[in-house]
N, C-alpha and C positions, 0 to 999 in steps of 0.2 A: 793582409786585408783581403775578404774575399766579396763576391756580389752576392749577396742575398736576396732570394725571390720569398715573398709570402702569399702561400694564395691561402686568402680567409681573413676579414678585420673582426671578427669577433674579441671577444676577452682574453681568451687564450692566443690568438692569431697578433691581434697585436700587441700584445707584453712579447709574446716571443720577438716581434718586429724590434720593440722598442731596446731587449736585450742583446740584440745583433749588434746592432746601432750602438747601443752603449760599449760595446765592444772593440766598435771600431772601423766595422764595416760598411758599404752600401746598402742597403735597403732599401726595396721597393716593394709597399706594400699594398696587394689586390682587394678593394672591397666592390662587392658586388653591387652596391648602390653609387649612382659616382657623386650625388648627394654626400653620402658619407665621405670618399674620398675627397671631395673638394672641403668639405670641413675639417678634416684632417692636415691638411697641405694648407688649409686658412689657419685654424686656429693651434694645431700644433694637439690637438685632445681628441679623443673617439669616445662625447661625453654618451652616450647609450651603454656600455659596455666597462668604461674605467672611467667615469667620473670625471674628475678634475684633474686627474692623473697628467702632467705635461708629461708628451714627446718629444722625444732628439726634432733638431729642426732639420737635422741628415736625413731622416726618414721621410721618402717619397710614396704620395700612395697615386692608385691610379686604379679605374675601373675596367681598365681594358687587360684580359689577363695576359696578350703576349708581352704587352712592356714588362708584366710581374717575371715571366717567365725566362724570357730570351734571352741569353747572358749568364745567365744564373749560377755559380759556382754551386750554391746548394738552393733546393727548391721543397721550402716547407707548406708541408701541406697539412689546411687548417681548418678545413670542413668539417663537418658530422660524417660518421665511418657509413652512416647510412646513403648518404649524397655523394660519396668519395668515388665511386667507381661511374656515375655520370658527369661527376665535373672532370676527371681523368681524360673521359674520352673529346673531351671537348678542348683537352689540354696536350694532351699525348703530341702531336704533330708539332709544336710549340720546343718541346724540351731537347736540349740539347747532348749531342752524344757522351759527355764528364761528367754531366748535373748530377749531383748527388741527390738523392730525394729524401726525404725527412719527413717523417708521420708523425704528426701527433695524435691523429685519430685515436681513440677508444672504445674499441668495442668489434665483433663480431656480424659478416655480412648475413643479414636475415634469412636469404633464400639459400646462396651456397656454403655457411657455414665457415667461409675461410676471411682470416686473420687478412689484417690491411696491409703489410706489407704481401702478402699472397696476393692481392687483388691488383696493385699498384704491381707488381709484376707481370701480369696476365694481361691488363687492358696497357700496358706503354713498351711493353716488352726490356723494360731495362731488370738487367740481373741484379738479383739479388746479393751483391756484393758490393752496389750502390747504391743497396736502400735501406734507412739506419732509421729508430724509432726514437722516441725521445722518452722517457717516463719517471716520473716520479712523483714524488711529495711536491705536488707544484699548484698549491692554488695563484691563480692567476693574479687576484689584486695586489694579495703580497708579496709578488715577485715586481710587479710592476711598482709598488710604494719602494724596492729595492730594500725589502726586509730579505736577510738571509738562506739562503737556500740551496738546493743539491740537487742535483738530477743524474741518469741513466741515457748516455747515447749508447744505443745496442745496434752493431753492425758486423754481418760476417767477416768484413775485410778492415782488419785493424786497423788500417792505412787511413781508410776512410771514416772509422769512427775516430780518430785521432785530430785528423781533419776537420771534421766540426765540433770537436771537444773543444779545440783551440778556438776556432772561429765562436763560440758562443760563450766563452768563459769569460765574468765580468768579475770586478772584487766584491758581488751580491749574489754571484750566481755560478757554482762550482759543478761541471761537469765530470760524472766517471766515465769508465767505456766498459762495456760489453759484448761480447759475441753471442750471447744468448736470447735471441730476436726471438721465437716461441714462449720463451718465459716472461720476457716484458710485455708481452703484445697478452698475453693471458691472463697476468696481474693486474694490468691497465683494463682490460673488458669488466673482468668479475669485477673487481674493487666497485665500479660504481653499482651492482646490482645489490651486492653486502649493503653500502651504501644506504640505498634504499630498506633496505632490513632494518637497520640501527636507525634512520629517519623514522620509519613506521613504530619501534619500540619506542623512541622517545617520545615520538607522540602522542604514542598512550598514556604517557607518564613513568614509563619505567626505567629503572636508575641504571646508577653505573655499570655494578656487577652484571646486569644483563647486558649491557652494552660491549661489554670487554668480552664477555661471552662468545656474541656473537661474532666480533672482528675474530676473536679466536678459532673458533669452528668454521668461520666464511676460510679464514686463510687457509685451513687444514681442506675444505673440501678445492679451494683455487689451486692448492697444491697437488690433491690427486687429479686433476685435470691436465696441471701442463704434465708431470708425468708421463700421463699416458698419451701425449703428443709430444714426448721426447724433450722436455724442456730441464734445462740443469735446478735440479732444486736446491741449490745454493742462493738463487734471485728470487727466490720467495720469502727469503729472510731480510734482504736487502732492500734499497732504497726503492729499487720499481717492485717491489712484494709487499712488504710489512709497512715499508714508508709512505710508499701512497693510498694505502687500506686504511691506516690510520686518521691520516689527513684527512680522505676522504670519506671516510665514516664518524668523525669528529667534530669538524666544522662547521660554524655556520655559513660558510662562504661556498660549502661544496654543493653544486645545484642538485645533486640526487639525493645527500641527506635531507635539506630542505623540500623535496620536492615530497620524501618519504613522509615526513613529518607532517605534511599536510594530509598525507593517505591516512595516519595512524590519529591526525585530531577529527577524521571522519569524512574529509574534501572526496568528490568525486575524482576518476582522472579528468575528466573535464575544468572541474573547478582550480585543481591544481595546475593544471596546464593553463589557466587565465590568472592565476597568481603569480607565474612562472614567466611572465610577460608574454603568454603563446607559446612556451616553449616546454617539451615535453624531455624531461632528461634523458639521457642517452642509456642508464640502466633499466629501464623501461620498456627499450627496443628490447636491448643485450638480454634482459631475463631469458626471453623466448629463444632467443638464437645461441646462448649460452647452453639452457634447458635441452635443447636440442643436441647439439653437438655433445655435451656430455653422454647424452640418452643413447647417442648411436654408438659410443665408445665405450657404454657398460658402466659409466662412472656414476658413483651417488653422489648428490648436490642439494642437500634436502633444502637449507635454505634460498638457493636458490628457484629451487623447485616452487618454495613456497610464497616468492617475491612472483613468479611467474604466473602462479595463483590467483596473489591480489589483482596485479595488473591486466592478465590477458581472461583469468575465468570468471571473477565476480569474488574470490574468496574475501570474507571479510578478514579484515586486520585483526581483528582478537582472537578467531576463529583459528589463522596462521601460527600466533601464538601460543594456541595449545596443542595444536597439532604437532610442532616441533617440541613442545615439549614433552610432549606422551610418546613419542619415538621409542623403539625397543631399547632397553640399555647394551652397550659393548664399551671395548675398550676404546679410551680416548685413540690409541693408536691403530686400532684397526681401520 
């Protein structure tokens, strides 16, 4: 049994709390509002986020993040990749010399272009052979309804992704391991900008065949990207590659298809972001910071290129659609 820290009560923050917990372990989970945490620790649900969904009654939550922190065998962290490197610094002094740290974040830092465990190295100085990612095919509701499921812990140091493979392995919720932290952290950012792609095609009304399309082409261009940041492309095939591009490009439960799908029935970002409950998906940031980093490494990304379009230059949605379509022909594999 180990202690688990969660900092973050959102959707994702706490299914992962509540899957510790069902596991076995302590939990203490951090929400920002103590509001939320006192309803939590009351009634046992974080109905904003998972509904009616009951929590272990093991699971502690608390607003103050050194109780999340102090202790903490592993210390998951559950923010937006956007906010990750100022809650860090306000966390850093808290974490203890073993903590393992655990990213769920998604996505790509806007200004310096580096990957969230990069970051969470840089602002707390723990090495990177204690900082493991978590990714996969994991929509949040249905892990927490304890429908079946599989993930990717990726950590340089076996030992340590071994570690919380164990500590988070429930009979609903099957952990692999990985060493390939560039390749999950890569598949996890694009997935939700693709995402966004196949939300805006379906919006327009268009079918399947387009839709497989794309997830197809999104993975071939996610794949020339980690490449050429040294990532093993065997995880591109795999559960944090093809499994969560899937997921994530499919469902209605995924916030950036949905979020896409309101861009391609004609919503402004604005209006989509008040649909969204105020919230603007994460592939949204990642287009531009994505866009970028490929751009300095020579790599094409057309769709993403053209998700970055809609969102940051005004391109309309159908507009995007032809564009990619009238693209020069070459071979699929070039």
């Amino acid at each position: 049994m180990a202690h688990i820290g969660v900092m973050g009560a959102g959707s994702w923050g706490t299914t992962l709390a509540k899957v510790f917990a069902d596991a076995g372990n302590t939990v203490t989970l951090w929400a920002r509002r103590e509001a939320v945490a006192e309803e939590i620790n009351r009634e046992h649900r974080n109905p904003k986020y998972l509904g009616d969904i009951p929590l272990p009654t093991s699971l502690v939550a608390t607003h103050k993040p050194d109780e999340a922190i102090q202790g903490a065998d592993i210390l998951v962290l559950a923010v937006p990749s956007q906010t990750l490197r100022h809650n860090l610094e306000q966390w850093a002094a808290h974490i203890g010399p073993d903590t393992i740290l655990l990213s769920l974040a998604k996505g790509v830092e806007a200004k310096t272009f580096e990957r969230m465990s990069q970051v969470i190295a840089e602002v707390t100085a723990v090495p990177q052979d204690r900082i493991a990612v978590l990714s996969g095919p994991n929509l949040a509701k249905e892990i927490a309804q304890e429908q079946p499921a599989a993930t990717v812990i990726a950590c340089e140091d076996e030992a340590n992704a071994k570690f919380v493979q164990q500590a988070v392995a429930t009979s609903y919720f099957r952990p692999y391991t990985n060493s390939d932290v560039v390749g999950c952290e890569i598949g996890g950012a694009c997935k939700n900008v693709i995402a966004l792609a196949c939300g805006m095609a379906a919006g327009k009304g268009l079918g399947e065949n387009t839709l497989a399309s794309v997830i197809t082409r999104g993975l071939a261009e996610i794949s020339r990207l980690g490449a050429a940041l040294g990532a093993d492309p065997r995880t591109f095939s795999g559960l944090a590659g093809l499994g969560d591009l899937v997921a994530t490009c499919s469902s209605p439960l995924s916030r950036n298809r949905s979020f896409g799908a309101r861009l391609g029935q004609g919503s402004s970002l604005d209006e989509a972001r008040e649909a969204s409950n105020g919230q603007v998906a994460e592939g949204v940031i990642s287009s531009q910071s994505v866009f970028s980093l490929a751009t300095s490494l020579g790599v094409e990304m057309p769709i993403t290129q053209a998700v970055y379009g809609v969102c940051h230059l005004g391109l309309d949605v159908g507009d995007m659609v032809q564009a990619l379509m009238g693209r020069s022909k070459k071979s699929e594999h070039a």
